[in-house]
C-alpha positions in Angstrom: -60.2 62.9 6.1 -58.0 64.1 1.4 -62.0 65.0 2.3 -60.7 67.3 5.1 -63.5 69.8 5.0 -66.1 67.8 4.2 -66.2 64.6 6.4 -66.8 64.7 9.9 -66.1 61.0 11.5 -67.5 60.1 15.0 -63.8 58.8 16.0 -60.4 60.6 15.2 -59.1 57.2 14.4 -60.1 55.0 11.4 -60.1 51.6 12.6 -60.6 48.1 11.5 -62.8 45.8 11.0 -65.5 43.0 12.6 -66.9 40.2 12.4 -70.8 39.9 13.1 -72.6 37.1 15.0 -75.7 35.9 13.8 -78.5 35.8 16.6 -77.9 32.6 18.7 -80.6 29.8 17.8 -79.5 27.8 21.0 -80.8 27.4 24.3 -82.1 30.1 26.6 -79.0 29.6 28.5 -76.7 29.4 25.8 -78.6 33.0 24.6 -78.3 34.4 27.7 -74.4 34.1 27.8 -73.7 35.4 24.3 -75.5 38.5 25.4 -73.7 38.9 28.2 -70.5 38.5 26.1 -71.5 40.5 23.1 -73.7 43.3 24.4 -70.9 45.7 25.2 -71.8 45.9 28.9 -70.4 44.7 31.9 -71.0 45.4 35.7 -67.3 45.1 36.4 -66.9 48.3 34.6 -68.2 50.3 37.2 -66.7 51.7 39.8 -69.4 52.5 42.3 -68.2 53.9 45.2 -68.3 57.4 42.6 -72.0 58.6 42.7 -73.0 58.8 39.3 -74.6 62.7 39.3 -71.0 63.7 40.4 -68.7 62.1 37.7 -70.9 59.6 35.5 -67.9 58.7 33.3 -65.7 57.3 36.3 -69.2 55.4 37.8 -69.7 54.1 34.4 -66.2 53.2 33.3 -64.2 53.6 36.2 -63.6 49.7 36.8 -62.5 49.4 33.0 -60.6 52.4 33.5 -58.5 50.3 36.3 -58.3 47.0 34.5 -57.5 48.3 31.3 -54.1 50.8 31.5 -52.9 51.7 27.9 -51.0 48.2 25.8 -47.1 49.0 25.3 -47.7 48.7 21.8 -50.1 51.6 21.9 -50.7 55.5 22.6 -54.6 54.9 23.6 -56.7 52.1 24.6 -60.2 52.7 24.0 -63.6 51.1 22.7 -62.2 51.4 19.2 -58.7 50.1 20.2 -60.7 46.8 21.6 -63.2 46.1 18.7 -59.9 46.6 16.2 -57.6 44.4 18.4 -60.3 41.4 18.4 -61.0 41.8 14.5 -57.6 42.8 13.2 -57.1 38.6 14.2 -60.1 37.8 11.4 -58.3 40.3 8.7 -54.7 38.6 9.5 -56.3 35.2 8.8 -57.7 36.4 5.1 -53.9 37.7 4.6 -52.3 35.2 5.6 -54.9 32.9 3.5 -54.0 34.8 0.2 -50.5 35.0 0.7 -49.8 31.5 1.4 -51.9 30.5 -1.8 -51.3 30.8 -5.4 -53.6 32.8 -6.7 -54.5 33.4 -10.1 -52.3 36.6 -11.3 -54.5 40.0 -11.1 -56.8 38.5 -8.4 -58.4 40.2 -5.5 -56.5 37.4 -3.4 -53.1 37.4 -5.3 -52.9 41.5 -4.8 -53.6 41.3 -1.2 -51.8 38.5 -0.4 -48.5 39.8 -2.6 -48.8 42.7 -0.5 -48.6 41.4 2.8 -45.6 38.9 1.8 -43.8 41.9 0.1 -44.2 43.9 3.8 -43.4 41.3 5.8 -40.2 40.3 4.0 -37.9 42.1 6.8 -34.6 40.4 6.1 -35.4 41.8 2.0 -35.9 44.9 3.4 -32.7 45.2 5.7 -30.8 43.6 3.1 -31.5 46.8 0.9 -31.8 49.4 3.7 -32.5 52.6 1.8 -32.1 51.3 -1.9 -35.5 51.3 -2.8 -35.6 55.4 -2.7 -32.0 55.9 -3.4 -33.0 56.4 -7.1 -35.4 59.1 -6.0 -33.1 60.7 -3.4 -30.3 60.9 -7.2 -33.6 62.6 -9.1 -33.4 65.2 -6.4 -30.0 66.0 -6.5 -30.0 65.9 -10.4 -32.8 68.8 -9.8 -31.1 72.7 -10.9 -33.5 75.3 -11.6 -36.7 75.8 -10.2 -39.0 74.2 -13.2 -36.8 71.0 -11.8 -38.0 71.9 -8.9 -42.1 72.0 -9.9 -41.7 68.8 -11.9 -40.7 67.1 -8.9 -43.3 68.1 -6.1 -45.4 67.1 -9.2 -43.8 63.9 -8.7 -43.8 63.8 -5.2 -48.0 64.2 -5.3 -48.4 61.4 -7.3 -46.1 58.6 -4.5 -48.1 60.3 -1.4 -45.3 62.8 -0.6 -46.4 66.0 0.5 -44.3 68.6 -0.1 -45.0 72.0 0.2 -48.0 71.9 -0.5 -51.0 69.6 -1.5 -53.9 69.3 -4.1 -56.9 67.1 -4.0 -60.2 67.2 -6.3 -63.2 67.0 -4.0 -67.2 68.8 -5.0 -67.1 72.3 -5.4 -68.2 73.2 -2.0 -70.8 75.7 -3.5 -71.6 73.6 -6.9 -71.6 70.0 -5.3 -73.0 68.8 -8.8 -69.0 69.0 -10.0 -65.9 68.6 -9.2 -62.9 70.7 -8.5 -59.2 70.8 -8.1 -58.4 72.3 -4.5 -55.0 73.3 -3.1 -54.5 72.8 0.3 -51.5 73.8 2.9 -49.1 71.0 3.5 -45.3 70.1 4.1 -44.5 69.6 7.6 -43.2 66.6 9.8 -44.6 67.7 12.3 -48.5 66.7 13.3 -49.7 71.1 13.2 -48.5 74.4 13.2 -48.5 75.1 16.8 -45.9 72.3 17.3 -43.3 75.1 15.7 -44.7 78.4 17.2 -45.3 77.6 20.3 -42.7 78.4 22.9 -43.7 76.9 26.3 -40.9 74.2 27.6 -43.3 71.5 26.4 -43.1 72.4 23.2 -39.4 73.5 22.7 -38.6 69.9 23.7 -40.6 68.5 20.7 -39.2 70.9 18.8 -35.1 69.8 19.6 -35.7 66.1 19.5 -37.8 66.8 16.2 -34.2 69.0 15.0 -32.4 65.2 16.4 -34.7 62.7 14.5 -33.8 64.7 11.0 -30.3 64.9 11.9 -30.3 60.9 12.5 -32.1 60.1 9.0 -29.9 62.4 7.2 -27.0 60.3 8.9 -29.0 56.7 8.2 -28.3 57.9 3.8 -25.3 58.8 4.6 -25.1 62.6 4.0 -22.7 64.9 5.2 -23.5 67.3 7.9 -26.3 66.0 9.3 -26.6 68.4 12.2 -26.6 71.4 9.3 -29.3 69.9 7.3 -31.7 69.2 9.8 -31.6 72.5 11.3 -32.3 74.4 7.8 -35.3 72.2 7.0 -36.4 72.6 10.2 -36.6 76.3 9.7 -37.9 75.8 6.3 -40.8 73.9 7.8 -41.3 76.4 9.9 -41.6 79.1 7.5 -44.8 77.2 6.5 -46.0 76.5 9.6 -46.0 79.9 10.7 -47.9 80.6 7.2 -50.3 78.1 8.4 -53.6 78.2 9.1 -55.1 77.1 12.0 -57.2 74.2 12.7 -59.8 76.0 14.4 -60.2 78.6 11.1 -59.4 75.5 8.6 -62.7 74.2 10.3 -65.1 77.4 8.7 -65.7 76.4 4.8 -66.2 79.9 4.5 -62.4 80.5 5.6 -61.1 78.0 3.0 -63.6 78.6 0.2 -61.4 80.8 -1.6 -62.7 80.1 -5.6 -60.4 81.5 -8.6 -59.7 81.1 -11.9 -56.2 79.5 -12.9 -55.1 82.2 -14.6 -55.8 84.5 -11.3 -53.6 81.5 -9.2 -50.8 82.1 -12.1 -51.1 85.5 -11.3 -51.1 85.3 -7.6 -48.6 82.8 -7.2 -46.6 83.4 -10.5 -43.9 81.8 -8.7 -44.9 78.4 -9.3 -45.1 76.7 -13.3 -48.9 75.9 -12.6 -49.7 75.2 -16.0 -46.6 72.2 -15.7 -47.1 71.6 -12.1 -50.7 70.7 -13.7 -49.9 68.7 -16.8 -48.1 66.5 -15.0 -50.0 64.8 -12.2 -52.5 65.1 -15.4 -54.9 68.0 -14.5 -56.1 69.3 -17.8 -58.2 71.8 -19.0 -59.6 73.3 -16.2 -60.9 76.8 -15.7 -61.2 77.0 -12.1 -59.1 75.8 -8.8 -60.1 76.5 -4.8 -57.5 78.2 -2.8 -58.1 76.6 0.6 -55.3 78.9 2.4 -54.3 81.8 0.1 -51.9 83.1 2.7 -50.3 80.3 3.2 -49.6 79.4 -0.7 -48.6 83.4 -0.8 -45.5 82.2 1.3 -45.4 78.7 -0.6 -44.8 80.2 -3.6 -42.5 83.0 -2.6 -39.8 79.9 -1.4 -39.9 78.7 -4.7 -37.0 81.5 -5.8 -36.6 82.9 -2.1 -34.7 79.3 -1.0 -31.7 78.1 -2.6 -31.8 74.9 -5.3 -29.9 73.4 -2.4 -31.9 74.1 -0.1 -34.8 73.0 -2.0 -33.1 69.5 -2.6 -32.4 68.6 1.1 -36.1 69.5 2.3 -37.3 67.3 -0.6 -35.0 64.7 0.5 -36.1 65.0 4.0 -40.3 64.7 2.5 -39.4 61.6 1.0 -37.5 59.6 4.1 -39.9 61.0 6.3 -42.9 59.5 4.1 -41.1 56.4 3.4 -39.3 55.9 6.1 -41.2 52.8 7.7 -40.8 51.0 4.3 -37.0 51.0 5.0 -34.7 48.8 6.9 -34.9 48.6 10.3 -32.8 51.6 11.7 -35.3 54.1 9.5 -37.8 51.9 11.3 -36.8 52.0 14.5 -35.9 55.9 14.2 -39.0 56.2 13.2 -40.9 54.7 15.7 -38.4 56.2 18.4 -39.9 59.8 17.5 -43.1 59.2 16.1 -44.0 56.7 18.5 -42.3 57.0 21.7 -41.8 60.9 21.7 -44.7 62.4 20.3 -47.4 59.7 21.4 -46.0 58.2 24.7 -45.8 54.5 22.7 -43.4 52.1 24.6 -43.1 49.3 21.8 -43.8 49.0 18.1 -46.8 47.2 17.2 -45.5 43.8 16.1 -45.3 43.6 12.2 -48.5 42.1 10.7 -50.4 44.8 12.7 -48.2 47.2 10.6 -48.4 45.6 7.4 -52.1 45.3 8.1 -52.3 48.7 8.7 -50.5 50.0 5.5 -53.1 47.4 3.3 -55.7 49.0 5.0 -54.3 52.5 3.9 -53.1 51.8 0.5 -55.9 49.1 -0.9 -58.8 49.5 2.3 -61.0 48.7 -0.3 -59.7 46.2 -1.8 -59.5 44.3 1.5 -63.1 44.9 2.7 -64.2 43.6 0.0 -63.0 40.1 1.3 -63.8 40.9 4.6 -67.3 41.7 3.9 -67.9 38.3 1.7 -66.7 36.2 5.0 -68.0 38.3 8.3 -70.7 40.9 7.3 -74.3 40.2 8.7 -76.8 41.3 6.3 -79.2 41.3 9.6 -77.1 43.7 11.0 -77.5 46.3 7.9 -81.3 46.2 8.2 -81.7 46.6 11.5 -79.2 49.6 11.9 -81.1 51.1 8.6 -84.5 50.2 10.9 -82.7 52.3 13.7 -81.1 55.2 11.3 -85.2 56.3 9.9 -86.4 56.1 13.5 -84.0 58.6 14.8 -84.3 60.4 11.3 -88.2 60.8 12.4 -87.3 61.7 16.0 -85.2 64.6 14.7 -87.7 65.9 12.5 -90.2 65.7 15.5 -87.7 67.8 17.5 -87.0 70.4 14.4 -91.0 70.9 14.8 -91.1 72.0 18.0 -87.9 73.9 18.4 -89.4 77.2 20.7 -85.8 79.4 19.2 -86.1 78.5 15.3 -88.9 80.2 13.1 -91.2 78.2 10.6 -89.0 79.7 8.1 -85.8 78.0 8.9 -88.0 75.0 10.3 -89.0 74.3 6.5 -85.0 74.6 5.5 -83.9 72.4 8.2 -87.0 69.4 7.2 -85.7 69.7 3.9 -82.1 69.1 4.5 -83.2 66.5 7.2 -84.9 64.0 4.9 -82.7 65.1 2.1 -80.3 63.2 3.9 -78.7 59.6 1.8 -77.7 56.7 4.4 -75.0 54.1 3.6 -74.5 50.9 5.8 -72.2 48.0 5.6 -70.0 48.3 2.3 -70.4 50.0 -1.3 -73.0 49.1 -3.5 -70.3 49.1 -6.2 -66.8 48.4 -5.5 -63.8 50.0 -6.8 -61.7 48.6 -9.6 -58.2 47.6 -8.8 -56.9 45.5 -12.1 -54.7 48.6 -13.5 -53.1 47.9 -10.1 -49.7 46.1 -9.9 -48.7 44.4 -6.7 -45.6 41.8 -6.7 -44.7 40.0 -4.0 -41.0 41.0 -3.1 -41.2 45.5 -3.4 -42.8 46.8 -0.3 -41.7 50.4 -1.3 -42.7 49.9 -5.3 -46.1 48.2 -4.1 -46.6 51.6 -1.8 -45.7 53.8 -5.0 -47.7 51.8 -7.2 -50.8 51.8 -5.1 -50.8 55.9 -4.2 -49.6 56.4 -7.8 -53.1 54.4 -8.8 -55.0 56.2 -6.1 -54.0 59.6 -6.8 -54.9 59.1 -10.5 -58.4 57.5 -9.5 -58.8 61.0 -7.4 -57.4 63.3 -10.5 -59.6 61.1 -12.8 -62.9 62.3 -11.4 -62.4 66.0 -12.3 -65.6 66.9 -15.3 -67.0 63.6 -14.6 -70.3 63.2 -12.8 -70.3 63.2 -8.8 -70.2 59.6 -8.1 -73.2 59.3 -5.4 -72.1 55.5 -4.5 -68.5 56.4 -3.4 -67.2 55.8 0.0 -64.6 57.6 2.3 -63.9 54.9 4.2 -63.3 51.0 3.8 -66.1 48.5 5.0 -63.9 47.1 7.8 -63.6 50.9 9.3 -64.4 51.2 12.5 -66.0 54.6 12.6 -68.7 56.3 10.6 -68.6 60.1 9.3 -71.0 62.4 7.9 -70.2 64.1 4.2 -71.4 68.1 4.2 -70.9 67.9 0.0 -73.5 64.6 -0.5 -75.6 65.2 2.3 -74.5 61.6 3.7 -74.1 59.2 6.7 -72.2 56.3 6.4 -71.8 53.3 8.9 -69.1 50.9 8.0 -69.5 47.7 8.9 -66.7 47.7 11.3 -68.8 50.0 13.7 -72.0 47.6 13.4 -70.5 45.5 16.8 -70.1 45.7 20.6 -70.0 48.2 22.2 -71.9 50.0 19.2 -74.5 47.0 18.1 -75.1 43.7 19.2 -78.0 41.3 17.6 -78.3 40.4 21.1 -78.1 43.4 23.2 -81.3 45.2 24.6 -82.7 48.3 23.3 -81.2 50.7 25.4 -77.6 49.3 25.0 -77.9 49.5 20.7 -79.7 53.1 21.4 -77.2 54.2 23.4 -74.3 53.0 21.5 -74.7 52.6 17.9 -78.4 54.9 18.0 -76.0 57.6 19.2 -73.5 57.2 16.7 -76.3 57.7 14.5 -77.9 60.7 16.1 -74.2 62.3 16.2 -73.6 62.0 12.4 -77.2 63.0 11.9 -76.4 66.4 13.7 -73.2 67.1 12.1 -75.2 68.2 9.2 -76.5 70.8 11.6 -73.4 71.8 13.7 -71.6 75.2 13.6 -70.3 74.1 10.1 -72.3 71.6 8.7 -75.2 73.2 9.1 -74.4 76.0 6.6 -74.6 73.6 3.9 -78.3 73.2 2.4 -79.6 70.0 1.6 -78.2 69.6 -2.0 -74.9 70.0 -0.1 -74.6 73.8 -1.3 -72.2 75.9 0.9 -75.3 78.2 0.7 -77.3 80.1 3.9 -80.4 78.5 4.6 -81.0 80.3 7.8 -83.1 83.7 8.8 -80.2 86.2 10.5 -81.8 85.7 13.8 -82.5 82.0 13.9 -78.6 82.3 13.2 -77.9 84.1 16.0 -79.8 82.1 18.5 -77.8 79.0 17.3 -74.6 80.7 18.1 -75.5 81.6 21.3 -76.1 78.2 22.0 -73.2 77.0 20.2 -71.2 79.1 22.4 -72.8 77.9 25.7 -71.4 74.3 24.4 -67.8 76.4 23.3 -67.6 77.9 26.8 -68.4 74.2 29.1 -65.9 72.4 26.9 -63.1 75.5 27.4 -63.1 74.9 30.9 -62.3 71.3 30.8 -59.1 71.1 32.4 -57.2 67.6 31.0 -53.8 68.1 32.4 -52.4 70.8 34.8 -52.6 74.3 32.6 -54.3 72.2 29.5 -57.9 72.5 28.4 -60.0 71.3 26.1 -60.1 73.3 23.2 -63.8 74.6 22.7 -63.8 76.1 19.4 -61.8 73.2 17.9 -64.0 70.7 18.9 -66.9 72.6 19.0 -68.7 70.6 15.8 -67.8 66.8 17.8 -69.3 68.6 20.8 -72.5 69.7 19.3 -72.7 66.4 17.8 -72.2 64.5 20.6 -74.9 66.3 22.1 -77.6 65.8 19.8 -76.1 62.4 19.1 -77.5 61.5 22.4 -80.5 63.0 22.6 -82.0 62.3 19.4 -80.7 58.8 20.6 -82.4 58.9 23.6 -86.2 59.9 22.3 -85.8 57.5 20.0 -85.3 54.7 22.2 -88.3 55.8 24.3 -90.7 56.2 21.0 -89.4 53.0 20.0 -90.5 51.5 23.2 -93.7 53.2 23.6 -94.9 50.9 20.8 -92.7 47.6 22.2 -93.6 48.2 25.7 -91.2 49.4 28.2 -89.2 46.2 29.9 -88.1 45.7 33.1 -85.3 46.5 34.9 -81.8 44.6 33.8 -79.2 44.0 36.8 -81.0 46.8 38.9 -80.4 49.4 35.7 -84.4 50.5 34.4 -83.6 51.2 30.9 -83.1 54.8 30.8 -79.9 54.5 33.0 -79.2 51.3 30.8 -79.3 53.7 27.4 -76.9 56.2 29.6 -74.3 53.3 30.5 -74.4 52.2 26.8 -73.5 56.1 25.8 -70.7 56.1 28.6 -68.7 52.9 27.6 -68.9 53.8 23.9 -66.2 56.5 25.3 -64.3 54.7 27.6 -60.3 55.4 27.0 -57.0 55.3 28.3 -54.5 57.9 27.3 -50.8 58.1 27.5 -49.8 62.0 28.2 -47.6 62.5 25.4 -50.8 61.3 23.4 -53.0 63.6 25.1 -51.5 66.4 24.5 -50.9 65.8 20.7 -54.6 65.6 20.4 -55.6 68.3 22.8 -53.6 70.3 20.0 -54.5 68.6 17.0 -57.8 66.6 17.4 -61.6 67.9 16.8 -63.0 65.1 19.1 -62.9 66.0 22.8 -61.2 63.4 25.0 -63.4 60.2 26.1 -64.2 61.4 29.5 -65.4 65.1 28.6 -67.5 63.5 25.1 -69.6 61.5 28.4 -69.7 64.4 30.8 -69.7 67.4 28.8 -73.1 65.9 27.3 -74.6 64.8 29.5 -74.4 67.6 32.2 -77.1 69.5 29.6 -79.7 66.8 29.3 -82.7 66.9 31.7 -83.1 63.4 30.8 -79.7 62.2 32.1 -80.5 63.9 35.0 -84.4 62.2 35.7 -82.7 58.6 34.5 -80.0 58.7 37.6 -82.1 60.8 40.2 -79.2 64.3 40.0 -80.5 67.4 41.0 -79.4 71.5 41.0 -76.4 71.9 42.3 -74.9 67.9 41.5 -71.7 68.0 39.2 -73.5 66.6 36.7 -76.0 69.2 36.4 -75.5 72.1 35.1 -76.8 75.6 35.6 -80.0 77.2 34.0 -77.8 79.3 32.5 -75.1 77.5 31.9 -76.8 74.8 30.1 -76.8 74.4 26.2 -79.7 72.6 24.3 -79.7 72.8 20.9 -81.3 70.0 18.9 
């Protein structure tokens, strides 16, 4: 998220960008056939010979499903994959505008479009094949003690390398009116823990060709015994690993809220030259740090004199061509890709290289880029009508929060506070970020990469005893996603999200309420889910909550842990409850705040009439369900059964769903359907 603890995002992808339509001042014909192309609903996505009370995502989707299997270039194909495919086509026209024009040095334009020619220049960059980190890979072998050896994961911070472990200054998680330096676990290849302690067949294949793709980089610069290097980083990767955390306790703030002084972390971890480490990625004069995982910088900090200098300087060698390795020539690219892509995620082909270079713009200088995407394809219609749409659901849930029968007036009071506490941001930044200390040229892919994490990481470091900066954003304006901050109390809505399936000028209602209402109602919620909801509304890590208002909430929370445990995704492989418990809960309440809204809204509109045989509950239900509709290879699946908090497509429609009485009126299901649950086994929260 690095905002890991405190953002939760409606996708696990951050996607790119859109381009919004203005309504269609044409004829009544011409109208009706943008709709049908820009609402986000088809009838050839069905699959109706499946009844939809017995598997509502395959009715729904299941005609997509079929005529969309997953592109070679990719590990999913989803909603998100579709609106970023179509867009990414607007963003590679403004790149290719700026690089093909002379542009005024220092310029928005001659920055972006520098950076784009510098990536794309692949005969430059097989010309030089590992060059432009050779002089880093001769800084670590210069390295010989281990305040060498501080200096340079000091170093390693500031170009985007993590090694060993990571810092990041974020709000004080109980003090959200500052900030605060937190130190976080880090320093694996691999995508989590589990990938090096588990020891089913599945996973000790991984773990070999993982052993394979560190032997063939090490080969690629030339060092000798390959084969011997890769297997003692492996096993000092998994040292940390097996120090690590895990994601589902990494998701409790209470877990990773570990506050300390910085003379108790010289203390505790004497090991490391903290006072060094934090002059030189230019941390100065601070009195307190957060320990995110104390156990694991225990073990951190013990390697520094427990492994050899030696050692040392081949896993730092290994962090850097691992980082860097897709700004190299082609045979680090294509080695890569072969693990990365093909082994871990089931990708046949690489994605052809503007996509790429897009992709690293989007990562390095988002901002920066959304800023001319905004000024050529943002509606401003768009914006009001989805902030329209965000207070209507914001009064819906304070309607629900009313009437709850299992809170007390207490908590009630608590949760109303917190509720219209709650800051909105739609579109792009009131006030952008300032890129002119920024240096882009237009033939140093790999110095354009350092330069822009170097200026990124100092932009982060800068903040500390300054003043939260309430207009910030977490993700660029061509994102497609939205995400919820616990620290500011905030939703945000990109203007990449603000398009089919999730909004459309011209859709009906039910479609927008049961796309983009939804992703409104889910970020809405996360400030009340099993985490988020023990933050108050200043964005306090503080309990707001009587002990047995508590415990009713977690015994609903649980009902939603135990349905989404039993999802089986592949033979022996389920759905991880307590992992994506939060996404769950918000999915949920996502939908049915989505769904009152839409019928308040139309109480005062008046109800319309059926559209191709769908009344317009069922239509708000089919909007929900193609939101979600994905394709998955299985190497991909099971990397995100493992890693990811959001549930796959299929369960975030039926898991849902199968709780709300509503779903169940709109489509006719009854006791005993498959898309009913039990009494008992049903969870209703918000």
């Amino acid at each position: 998220m690095n905002k890991i603890l405190t953002l939760s995002c409606v996708a696990a992808i951050a996607l790119t960008a859109c381009d919004m339509k203005s309504k269609n001042e044409s004829s009544e014909s011409n109208k009706n056939e943008e709709m049908k192309a820009n609402s986000g609903f088809s009838l050839a996505n069905l699959d109706t010979t499946v009844a939809p009370c017995d598997n509502f995502y395959q009715y729904a989707i299941g005609g997509w499903l079929k005529d969309n299997p997953v592109p070679s270039t990719e590990s999913r194909w989803s909603s998100f994959n579709v609106v970023n495919d179509s867009n990414n086509i607007k963003l590679k026209k403004i790149l290719e505008d700026f690089s093909s024009s002379e542009n005024a040095k220092g310029s928005m334009e001659q920055r972006i479009g520098d950076f784009y020619k510098s990536i794309m220049d692949s005969t430059l960059a097989d010309q030089l094949g590992y060059e432009p980190i050779k002089a880093d890979l001769d800084k670590i072998d210069a390295l010989s003690s281990s305040d060498d050896l501080v200096k340079y994961l000091a170093y390693h911070k500031s170009i985007g390398v993590n090694s060993l472990f990571s810092i990041y200054v974020g709000q004080d998680d109980k003090n959200s009116e500052q900030y605060i330096t937190h130190i976080y676990q880090s320093g694996l290849g691999l995508p989590d823990r589990d990938y090096y302690t588990k020891t089913d067949q599945k996973s000790k294949e991984i773990q070999q060709a993982y052993q394979k793709h560190i032997e063939a980089m090490f080969t690629l610069i030339n060092a000798e015994k390959a084969a011997q290097l890769s297997e003692e980083v492996y096993a000092m990767e998994k040292t940390l690993a097996e120090a690590s955390m895990t994601r589902v306790d990494r998701r409790d703030p209470n877990k990773t809220y570990n506050k300390m002084t910085v003379a108790e972390l010289k203390k505790d971890y004497s090991n490391i030259a903290w006072d060094k480490y934090f002059d030189l990625v230019g941390i100065k004069n601070i009195q307190d740090v957060i320990v995110s995982q104390p156990g694991f910088l225990k073990v951190a900090s013990e390697q520094i004199n427990n492994w050899s200098i030696e050692s040392w300087k081949n896993y730092l060698k290994w962090r850097l061509i691992d980082t860097y390795a897709s700004e190299l020539s082609s045979d680090f690219v294509n080695q890569n890709f072969d693990f990365y892509g093909k082994t871990l995620s089931g990708t046949k082909e690489m994605k052809p290289r503007w996509k790429r270079a897009l992709s690293k713009i989007n990562g390095n200088i988002g901002q920066l880029l959304g800023k001319a995407f905004v000024d050529r394809h943002f509606s401003k219609e768009a914006k009001e009508e989805v902030g329209r749409m965000v207070e209507n659901l914001r009064a819906v849930f304070k309607e629900r929060i009313q009437n709850l029968a299992w809170m007390s007036e207490e908590t009630k009071v608590k949760a109303i506070e917190k509720l219209e506490s709650f800051n909105k941001k739609i579109g792009y930044p009131d006030k952008w970020r300032d890129f002119s200390d920024l240096e882009i040229v237009a033939d140093n892919q790999v110095q354009n990469i350092m330069n822009s994490r170097k200026f990124n990481f100092a932009y982060m470091i800068n903040k500390l005893g300054k003043p939260i900066d309430k207009d910030e954003w977490f993700m660029s304006p061509q994102t497609v996603n939205a995400y919820y901050s616990s620290s500011k109390n905030e939703i945000v809505f990109p203007a990449g999200i603000l398009q089919p399936p999730f909004y459309s000028e011209t859709a009906d209602a039910a479609l927008n309420y049961g796309g983009i209402g939804a992703v409104i109602g889910h970020e809405f919620t996360h400030g009340f889910d099993d985490q988020g909801s023990k933050y108050d509304a200043k964005g306090n890590l503080q309990n707001w909550w009587t002990d047995e208002d508590r415990e009713r909430f977690d015994a609903r929370a649980q009902k939603v842990v135990d349905q989404f445990d039993s999802f089986e995704v592949l033979d022996s492989l389920f759905v991880n409850g307590k992992l994506t418990l939060g996404e769950n809960i918000a999915d949920l309440g996502g939908a049915t705040l989505a769904f009152h809204a839409l019928e308040k809204e139309l109480e005062e509109r008046g109800k319309p009439e059926k559209i191709d045989g769908f009344t317009y509950q069922q239509r708000f239900f089919l909007g929900w369900a193609q939101v979600w509709h994905m394709n998955m290879t299985e190497e991909e699946l099971r990397k995100r059964i493992a890693t990811d908090p959001h549930s796959p497509g299929e369960y975030r429609v039926v898991g849902p769903l199968a709780n709300m009485p509503e779903f169940a009126e709109a489509f006719g299901c009854k006791e005993g359907d498959l898309m009913v649950n039990n009494d008992s086994l049903k969870a209703i929260i918000w």
